[in-house]
Residue, then its C-alpha position, 0 to 999 in steps of 0.5 A: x579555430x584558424x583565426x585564434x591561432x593565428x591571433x596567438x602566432x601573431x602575438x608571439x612575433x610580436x614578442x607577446x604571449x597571449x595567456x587564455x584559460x585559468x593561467x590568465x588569472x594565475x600568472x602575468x603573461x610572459x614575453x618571449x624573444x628570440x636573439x640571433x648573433x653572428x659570433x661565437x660563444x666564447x667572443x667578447x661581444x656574445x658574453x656582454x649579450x649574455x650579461x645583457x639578456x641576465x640584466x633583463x630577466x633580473x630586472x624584469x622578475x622574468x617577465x621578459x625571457x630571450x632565447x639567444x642564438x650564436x655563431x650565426x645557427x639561427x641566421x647568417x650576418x646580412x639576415x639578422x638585420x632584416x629578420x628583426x625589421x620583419x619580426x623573424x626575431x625579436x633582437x639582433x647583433x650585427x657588425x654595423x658596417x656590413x650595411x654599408x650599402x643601405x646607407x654611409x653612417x653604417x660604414x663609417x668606423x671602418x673608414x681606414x684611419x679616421x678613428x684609429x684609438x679609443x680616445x677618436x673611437x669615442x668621438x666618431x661614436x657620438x659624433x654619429x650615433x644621432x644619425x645612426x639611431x635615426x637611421x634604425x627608427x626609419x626601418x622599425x628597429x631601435x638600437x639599444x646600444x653598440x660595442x666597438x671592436x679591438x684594433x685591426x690587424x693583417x693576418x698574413x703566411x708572412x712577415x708584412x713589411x710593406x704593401x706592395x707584398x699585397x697587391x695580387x692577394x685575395x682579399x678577405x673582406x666584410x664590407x664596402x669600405x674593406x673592399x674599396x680598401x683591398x682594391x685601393x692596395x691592389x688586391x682581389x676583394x673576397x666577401x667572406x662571413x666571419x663563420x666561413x673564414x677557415x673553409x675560405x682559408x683552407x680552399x684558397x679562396x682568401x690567403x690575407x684578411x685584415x680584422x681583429x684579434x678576437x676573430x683571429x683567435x674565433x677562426x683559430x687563424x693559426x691554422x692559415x697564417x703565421x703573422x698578425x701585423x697590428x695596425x690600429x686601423x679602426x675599430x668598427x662597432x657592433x649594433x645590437x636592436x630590436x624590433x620597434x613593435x615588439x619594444x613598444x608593446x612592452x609595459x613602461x616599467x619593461x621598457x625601462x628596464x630593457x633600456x637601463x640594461x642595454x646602458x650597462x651593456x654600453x659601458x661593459x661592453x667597452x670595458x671588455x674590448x679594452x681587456x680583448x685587445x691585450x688578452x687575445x693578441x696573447x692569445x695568438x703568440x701562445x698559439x705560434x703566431x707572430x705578432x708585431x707592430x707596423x712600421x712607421x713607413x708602412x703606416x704612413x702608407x696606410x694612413x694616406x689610403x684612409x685620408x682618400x677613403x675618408x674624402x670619398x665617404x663624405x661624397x657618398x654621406x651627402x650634406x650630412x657627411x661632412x656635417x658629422x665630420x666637423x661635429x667629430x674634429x670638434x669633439x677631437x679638439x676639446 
């Protein structure tokens, strides 16, 4: 009995559920997955997975069914990654850069400036997505598809002029190239997940973050900082996977589907960042907040931190570093 159970908890990590009994010959046995996801409901990126996990079931005529977990109940960010490699969970979003330790590629569209619109956005995306698929095949994971975020932008208690104003500040930051980017200006770098920002705001444990407008708007920041100064900056990607196993004892036509799915996700969910980078800096100045552009001496002063930041990750990406770099100047001149 021991060994049949355990038979049947395997097979359901493994995304499977073994029919036994009469239902075997009734029914195609179902598959059922468990998703885990940092960002809250009503975030661009959680309603594309919805549309993801629809598209699956749809196409699949239910053969496939995913149990979505949101806002990092089910795990906190730095968890979902390896909870997937392990088979805690069958599928997983992550912000990509978070994993900046376990290898460069991960970090490298939060390097300050280097992609700082969409045009450079959708070069530096397949100028590194080669290594970056490499990179989850390594760990038993396939990457399905990825979604940038919208520009970035410094919340602040005041208007932001310059950069000397942040030199002594406690950072809030959320992964390598942040942290080297805080110290770079001059302040305390603070890790904080994206679920934590209004307790670590209210505490005084950060007074100044720099991220999007959709997390400004899913941590109500108008409760902590009066001004958001956009800057462009970057715009990080989110990476959404599963588990290899768990993919490969899908039939080929599931496969199939699941792959066709997270293409259309690909291309919506693009078109719902595009839409996010209007709509929630509308967001903000309805809540109060004032919202403004950096000036040109202020981004100039920007843009120089980012050209030493991207000169010190093609150090640390070793050969291959400066190999994607000319790949994404090469797809910038054509």
């Amino acid at each position: 009995m021991r060994r049949l159970f355990g038979a049947l908890i395997g097979a359901t990590l493994l995304g499977g559920v073994m029919p036994a009994g009469p239902a075997a010959a009734q029914s195609q046995a179902q598959t059922r997955w468990v998703m885990a996801t940092p960002y809250a409901e009503a975030n661009y990126h959680t309603r594309n997975i919805r549309g993801f996990i629809e598209d699956i079931e749809k196409t699949t005529e239910g053969r496939i069914g995913v149990q979505l977990h949101v806002n990092a109940s089910l795990l906190p960010l730095p968890q979902i990654k390896r909870a997937a490699q392990t088979g805690q969970v069958q599928l997983g979003e992550v912000l990509l850069s978070a994993f900046g330790n376990e290898d460069p590629f991960f970090d490298v569209d939060s390097v300050p400036f280097l992609a700082d619109n969409w045009e450079r956005s959708a070069a530096l995306h397949q100028a590194t997505l080669p290594f970056i698929q490499q990179r989850f095949e390594r760990s038993g994971l396939r990457l399905l598809y990825m979604v940038p975020w919208t520009s970035q932008g410094f919340y602040t208690r005041q208007p932001l002029t310059e950069l000397d104003q942040l030199k002594g500040s406690r950072f809030r930051v959320f992964n390598v190239l942040t942290t080297r980017f805080a110290e770079l200006l001059g302040a305390t770098p603070v890790t904080v997940q994206v679920a934590e920002i209004p307790q670590a705001f209210a505490t005084n444990v950060v007074n100044v973050m720099f991220t999007s407008a959709p997390t400004g708007v899913d941590t109500s920041a108008w409760d902590f900082a009066r001004h958001f100064t956009d800057v462009g900056g970057m715009r990080t990607r989110n990476a959404i996977f599963v588990n290899a196993r768990a993919f490969n004892a899908l039939s080929q036509a599931d496969q199939q589907a699941v792959l066709q799915a997270a293409a259309r996700a690909q291309v919506r969910g693009l078109d719902f960042a595009k839409q996010a980078e209007e709509d929630m800096l509308g967001r903000l100045r309805s809540r109060g907040m004032e919202v403004a552009s950096a000036s040109p001496e202020l981004l100039g002063q920007l843009r120089a931190i980012g050209a030493r930041q991207t000169e010190e990750w093609a150090t640390r990406a070793g050969a291959e570093g400066p190999h994607m770099l000319a790949r994404y100047r090469e797809l910038l001149a054509r």
